[in-house]
C-alpha positions in Angstrom: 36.0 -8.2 -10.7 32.1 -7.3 -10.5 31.4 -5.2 -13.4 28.8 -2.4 -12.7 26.0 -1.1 -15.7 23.3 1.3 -15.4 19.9 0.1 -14.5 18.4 -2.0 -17.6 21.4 -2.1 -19.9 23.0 -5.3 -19.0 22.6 -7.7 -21.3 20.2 -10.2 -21.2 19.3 -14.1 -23.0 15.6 -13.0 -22.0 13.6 -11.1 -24.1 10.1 -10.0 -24.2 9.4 -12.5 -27.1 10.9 -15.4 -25.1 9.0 -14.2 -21.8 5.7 -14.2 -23.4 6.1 -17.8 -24.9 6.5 -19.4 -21.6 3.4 -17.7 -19.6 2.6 -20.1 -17.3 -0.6 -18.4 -15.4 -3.5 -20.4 -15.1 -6.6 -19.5 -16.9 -9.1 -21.3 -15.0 -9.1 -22.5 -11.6 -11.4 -24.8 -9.9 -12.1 -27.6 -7.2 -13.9 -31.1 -7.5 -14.5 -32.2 -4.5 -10.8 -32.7 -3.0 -9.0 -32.4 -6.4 -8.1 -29.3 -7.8 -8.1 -28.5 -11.3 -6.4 -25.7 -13.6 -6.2 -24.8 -17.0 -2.6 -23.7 -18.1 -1.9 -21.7 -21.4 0.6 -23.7 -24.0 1.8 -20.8 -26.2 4.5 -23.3 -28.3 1.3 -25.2 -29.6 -0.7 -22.2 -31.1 -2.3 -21.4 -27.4 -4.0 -24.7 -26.6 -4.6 -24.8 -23.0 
C-alpha cells in the first residue's frame, strides 16, 4: 500500500551536502573549430575543474 506524506517530509538519501558535491554544470563553454570544449567543476578533488 502507497503511503502518503506531506509535501517535503518524506525521507530522503539526498541531502543538500551530497547535492552540492556532485554539481555537474559546466563552467566554460567553447568551440574549436568542430570540437567542443567544456570545463566541468570536480568538487571530490578540492574544486579542480
Amino acid at each position: 500500500m502507497m503511503q502518503t506524506l506531506a509535501y517535503g517530509s518524506w525521507p530522503s538519501p539526498i541531502d543538500a551536502e551530497l547535492a552540492a558535491t556532485h554539481d555537474g554544470a559546466p563552467g566554460f563553454v567553447g568551440f574549436v573549430g568542430a570540437e567542443t570544449w567544456w570545463t566541468a567543476p570536480r568538487p571530490t578533488e578540492a574544486g579542480r575543474r
